[in-house]
C-alpha positions as MATLAB code, in Angstrom:
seq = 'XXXXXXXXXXXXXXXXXXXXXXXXXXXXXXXXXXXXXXXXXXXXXXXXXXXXXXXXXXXXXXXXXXXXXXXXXXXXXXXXXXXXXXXXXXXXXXXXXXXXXXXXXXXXXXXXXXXXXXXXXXXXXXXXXXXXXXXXXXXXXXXXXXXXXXXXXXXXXXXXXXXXXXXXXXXXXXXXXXXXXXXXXXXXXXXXXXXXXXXXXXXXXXXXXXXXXXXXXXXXXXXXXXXXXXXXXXXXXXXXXXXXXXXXXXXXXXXXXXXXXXXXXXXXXXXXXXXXXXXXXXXXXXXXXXXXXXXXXXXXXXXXXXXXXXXXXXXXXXXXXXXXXXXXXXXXX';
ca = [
     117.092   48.538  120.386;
     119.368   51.277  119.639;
     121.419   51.146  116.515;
     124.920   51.740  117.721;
     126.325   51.576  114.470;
     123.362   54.642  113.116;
     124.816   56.938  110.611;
     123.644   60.021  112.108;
     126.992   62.251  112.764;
     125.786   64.425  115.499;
     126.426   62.336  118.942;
     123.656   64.441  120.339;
     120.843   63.010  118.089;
     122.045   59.600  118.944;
     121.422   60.304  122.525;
     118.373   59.680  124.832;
     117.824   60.958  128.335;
     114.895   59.341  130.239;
     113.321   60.325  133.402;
     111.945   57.308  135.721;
     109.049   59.129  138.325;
     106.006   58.821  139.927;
     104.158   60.641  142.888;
     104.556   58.077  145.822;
     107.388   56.014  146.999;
     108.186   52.037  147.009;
     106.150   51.936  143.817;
     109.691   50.071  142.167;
     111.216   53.476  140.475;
     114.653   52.481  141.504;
     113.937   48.659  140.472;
     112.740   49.812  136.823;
     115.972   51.909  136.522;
     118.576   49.869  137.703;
     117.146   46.641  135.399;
     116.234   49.162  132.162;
     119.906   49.938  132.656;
     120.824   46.642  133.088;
     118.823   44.858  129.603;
     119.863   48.393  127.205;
     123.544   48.036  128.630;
     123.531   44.595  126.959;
     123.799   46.610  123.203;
     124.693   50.038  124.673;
     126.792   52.472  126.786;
     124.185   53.611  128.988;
     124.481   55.377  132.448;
     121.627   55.650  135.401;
     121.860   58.497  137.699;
     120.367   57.969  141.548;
     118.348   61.749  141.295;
     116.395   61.202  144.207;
     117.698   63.523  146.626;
     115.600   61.837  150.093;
     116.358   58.334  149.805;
     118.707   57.219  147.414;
     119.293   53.510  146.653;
     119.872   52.615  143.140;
     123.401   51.556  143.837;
     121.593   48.307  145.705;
     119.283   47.227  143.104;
     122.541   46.994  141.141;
     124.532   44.839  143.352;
     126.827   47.947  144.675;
     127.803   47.738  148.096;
     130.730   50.574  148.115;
     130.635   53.951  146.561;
     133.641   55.500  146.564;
     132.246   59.271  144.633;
     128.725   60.176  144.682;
     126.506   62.844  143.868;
     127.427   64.526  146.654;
     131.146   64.959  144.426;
     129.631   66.467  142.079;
     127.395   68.834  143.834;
     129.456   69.994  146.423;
     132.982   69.046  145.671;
     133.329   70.488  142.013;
     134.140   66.887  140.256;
     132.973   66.645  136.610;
     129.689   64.761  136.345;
     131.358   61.856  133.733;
     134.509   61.152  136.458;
     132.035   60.322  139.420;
     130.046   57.771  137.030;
     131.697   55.004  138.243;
     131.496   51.082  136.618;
     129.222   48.881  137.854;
     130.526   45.379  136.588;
     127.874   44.641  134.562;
     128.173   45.397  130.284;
     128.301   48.847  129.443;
     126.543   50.500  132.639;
     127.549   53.824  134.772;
     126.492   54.568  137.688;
     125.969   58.039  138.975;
     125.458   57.142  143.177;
     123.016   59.120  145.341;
     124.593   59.793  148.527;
     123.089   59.826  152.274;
     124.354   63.404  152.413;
     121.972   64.727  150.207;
     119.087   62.891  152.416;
     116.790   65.643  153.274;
     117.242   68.365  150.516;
     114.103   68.861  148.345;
     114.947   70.674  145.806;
     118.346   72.259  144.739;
     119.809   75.559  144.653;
     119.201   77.310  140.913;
     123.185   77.047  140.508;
     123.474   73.636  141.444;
     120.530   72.078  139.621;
     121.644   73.828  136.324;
     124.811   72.447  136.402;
     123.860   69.025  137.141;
     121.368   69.180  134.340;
     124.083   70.773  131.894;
     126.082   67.896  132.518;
     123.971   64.956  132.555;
     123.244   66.269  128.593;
     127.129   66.070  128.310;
     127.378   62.326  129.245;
     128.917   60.377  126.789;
     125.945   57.386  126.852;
     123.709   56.432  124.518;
     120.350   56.620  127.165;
     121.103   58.739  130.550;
     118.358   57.419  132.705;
     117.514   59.226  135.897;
     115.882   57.483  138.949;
     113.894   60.376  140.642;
     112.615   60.360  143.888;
     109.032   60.434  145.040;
     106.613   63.797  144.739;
     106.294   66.786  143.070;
     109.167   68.706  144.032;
     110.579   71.087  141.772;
     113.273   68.557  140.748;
     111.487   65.753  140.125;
     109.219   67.621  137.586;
     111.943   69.948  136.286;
     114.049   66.462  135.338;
     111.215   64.617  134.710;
     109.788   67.414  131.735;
     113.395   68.035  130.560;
     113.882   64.078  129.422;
     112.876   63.002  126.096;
     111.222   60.366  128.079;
     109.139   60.325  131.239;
     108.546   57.121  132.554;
     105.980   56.837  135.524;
     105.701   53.515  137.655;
     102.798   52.905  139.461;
     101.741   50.122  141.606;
      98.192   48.977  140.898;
      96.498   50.343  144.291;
      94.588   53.251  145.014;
      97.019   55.199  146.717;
      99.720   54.875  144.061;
      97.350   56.004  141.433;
      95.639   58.499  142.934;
      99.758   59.971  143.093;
     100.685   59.046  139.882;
      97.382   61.492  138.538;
      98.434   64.061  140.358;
     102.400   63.857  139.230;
     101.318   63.793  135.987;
      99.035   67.319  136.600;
     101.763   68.897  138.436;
     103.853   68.583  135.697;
     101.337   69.292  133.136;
     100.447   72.648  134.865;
     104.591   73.545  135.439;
     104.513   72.761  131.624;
     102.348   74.977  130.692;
     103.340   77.788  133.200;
     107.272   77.549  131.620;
     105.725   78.273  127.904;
     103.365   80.732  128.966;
     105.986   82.627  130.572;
     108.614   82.099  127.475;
     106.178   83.227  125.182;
     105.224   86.740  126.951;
     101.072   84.918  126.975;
     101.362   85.921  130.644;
      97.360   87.136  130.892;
      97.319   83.136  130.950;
      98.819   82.963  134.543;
      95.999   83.969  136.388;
      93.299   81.484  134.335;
      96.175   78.846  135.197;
      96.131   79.369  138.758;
      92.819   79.287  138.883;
      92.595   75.634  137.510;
      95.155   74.498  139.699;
      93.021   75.693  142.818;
      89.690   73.912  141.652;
      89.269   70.918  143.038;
      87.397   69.888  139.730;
      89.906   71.692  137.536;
      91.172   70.253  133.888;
      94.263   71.116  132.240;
      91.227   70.140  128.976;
      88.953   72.766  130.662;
      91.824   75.234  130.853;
      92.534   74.533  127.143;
      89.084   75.330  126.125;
      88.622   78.445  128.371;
      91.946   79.940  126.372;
      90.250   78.431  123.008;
      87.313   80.901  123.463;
      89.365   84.027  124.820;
      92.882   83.543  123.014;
      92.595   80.795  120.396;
      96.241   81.138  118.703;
      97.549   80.571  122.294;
      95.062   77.868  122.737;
      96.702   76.220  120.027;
     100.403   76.865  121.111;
      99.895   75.408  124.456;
      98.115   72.300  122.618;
     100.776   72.030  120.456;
     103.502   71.683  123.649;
     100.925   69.148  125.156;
     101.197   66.892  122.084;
     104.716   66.845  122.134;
     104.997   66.366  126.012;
     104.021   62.100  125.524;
     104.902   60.132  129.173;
     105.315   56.677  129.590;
     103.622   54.561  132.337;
     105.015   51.049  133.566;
     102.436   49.171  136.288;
     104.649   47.452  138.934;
     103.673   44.747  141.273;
     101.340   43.301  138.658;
      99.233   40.010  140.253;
      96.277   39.991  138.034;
      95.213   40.676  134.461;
      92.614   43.564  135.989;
      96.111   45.288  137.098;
      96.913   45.803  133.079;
      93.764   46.894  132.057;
      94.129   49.555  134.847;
      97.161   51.084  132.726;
      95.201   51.283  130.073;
      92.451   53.090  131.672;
      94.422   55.396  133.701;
      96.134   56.602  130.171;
      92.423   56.833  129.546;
      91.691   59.222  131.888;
      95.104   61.366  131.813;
      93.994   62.097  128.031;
      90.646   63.287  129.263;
      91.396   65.569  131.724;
      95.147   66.406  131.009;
      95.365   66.365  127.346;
      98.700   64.830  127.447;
      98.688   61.193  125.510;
     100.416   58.743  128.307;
     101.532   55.982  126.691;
     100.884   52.471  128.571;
     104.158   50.158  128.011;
     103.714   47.208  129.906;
     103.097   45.478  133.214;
     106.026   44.088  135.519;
     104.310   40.832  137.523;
     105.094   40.703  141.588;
     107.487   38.468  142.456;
     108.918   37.780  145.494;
     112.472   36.910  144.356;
     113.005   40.694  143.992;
     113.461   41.480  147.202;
     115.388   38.580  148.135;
     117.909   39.934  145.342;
     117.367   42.984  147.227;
     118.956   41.502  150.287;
     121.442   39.720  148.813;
     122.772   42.473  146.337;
     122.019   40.248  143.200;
     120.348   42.122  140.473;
     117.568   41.154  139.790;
     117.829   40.999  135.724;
     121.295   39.200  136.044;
     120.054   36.621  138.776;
     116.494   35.613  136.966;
     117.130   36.352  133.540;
     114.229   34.390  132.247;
     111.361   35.091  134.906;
     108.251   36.924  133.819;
     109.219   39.930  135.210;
     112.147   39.545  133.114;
     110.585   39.299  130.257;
     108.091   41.761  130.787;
     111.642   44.407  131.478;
     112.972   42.930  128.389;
     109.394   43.468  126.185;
     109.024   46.985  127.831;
     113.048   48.273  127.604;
     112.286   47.487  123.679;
     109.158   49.702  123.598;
     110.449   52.454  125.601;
     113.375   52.624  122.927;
     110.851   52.523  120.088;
     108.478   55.112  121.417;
     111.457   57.490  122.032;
     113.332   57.187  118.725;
     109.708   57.716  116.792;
     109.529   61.129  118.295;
     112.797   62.880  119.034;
     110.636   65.508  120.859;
     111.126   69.120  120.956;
     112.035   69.755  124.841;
     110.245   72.784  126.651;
     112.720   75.198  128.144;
     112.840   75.076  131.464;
     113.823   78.390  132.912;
     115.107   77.404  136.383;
     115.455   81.113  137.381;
     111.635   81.439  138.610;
     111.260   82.058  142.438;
     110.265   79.412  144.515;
     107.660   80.996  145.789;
     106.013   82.218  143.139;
     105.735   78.882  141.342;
     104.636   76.862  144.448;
     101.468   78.785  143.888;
     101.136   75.988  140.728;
     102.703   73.103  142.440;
     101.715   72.125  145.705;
     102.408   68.744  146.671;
      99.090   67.137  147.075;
];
């Protein structure tokens, strides 16, 4: 875990913002959150923000019936970001509630989305973790690039995985598009494009067209890639063949997207989760010892490892890009 007591004197250092994604819904996003927040708030102050603008429910994977300030506060009401994280009850955890008024939107306005993402930097917690919502919207990937740490959570069926690929690429490809266009490379655009519109397209075959025309650029973009390291969870687990497929599909990201995804564990199904569900009994608090448990535990641990080894530079996202243009990159699939 996190040392609180580390002798580094800049609070920023000692702060980690993760990003909890994936490209299809009821794959367990909001049930990783809510119980990463729950084991790292044993040791830690740590607050989990409900970013999924459609369907927001982290507040009931905590046990939250009532929210008196949401989002929605913050957004559209003016309150600072730290005054509508509200306690949960449980250690040292904040809640940031999504709010059924935001059901519906997308993507935010530029305005909005920048001052949300000022802020959440600005929150006094060790880890900020964001639940995002399902896709490839421009939030999900803007928040999801931003963090120090993307986590993806996939369930082990086709369907999920197929998603989860194509998450990863659309964020690969807005990736690269934000340092191509920060670095003035923008003869780069067009070749991009291109790769996105091939149905056989690699962000690797990209890479080694720009090695052969531009190979100090090549290099730069490679360089962002290797720095740009994901983390992928496998929910639902029932079988053994169910981890291997994490492995493998980190396999195949390297291949064909040049970005390392890191593999840190499998959560095993069990059907006690969505009986806590219904009753409003987190999960973590109510079977503390279960294998899924223990697999949170075992993965909370490596998640906190993998992100203090690295520290990564984070790309610049310029929010200030029409829409339009950049939907030419990121089409949800």
């Amino acid at each position: 875990m996190l040392n609180p007591a580390c002798p580094c004197t800049d609070a920023d250092e000692k702060r980690l913002l993760w990003a909890v994604g994936g490209g299809k819904g009821g794959t367990g996003k909001s049930f990783v959150s809510a119980n990463l927040g729950l084991e790292l708030s044993g040791d830690l102050d740590v607050t989990v923000v409900d970013a999924d603008l459609g369907s927001p429910n982290l507040h009931t994977f905590l046990g939250i019936r009532h929210r008196e300030l949401t989002l929605t506060d913050f957004l559209y009401r003016r309150l600072p970001l730290t005054q509508v994280a509200s306690e949960t009850g449980h250690n040292r955890l904040r809640l940031v509630s999504g709010s059924n008024e935001t059901i519906g939107q997308g993507d935010l306005e530029y305005f909005r989305k920048r001052r949300l993402l000022q802020q959440i930097h600005e929150l006094p917690s060790a880890i900020t973790l964001l639940d995002l919502g399902a896709g490839t919207s421009f939030n999900c990937i803007d928040f999801f690039i931003l963090a120090d740490t993307g986590i993806l959570v996939i369930n082990p069926e086709p369907a999920s995985v197929e998603n989860a690929y194509q998450f990863i690429r659309a964020t690969t490809l807005r990736l690269l598009e934000n340092t191509i266009r920060k670095c003035g490379i923008v003869h780069l655009l067009e070749p991009l494009i291109q790769t996105r519109r091939q149905a056989g397209g690699t962000v690797a075959g990209f890479l080694e067209f720009v090695g052969r025309q531009d190979p100090s650029s090549a290099h730069l973009l490679a360089t962002v890639l290797d720095r740009f390291n994901p983390c992928l969870i496998v929910n639902k687990a029932r079988k053994n063949d169910d981890v291997v497929l994490g492995r493998c599909i980190a396999g195949v990201v390297t291949k064909y997207l040049a970005v390392k995804l890191n593999f840190v564990g499998a959560i095993p199904f069990d059907d006690d989760i969505h009986a806590c569900l219904t009753s409003f009994d987190p999960y973590l608090v109510k079977h503390p010892h279960s294998q899924a448990a223990c697999a949170l535990k075992l993965i909370a641990k490596r998640l906190v490892t993998i992100s203090q080894a690295r520290r990564r530079f984070v790309p610049a996202v310029d929010l200030s890009y029409e829409e339009g243009g950049r939907a030419q990159l990121l089409r949800t699939s």
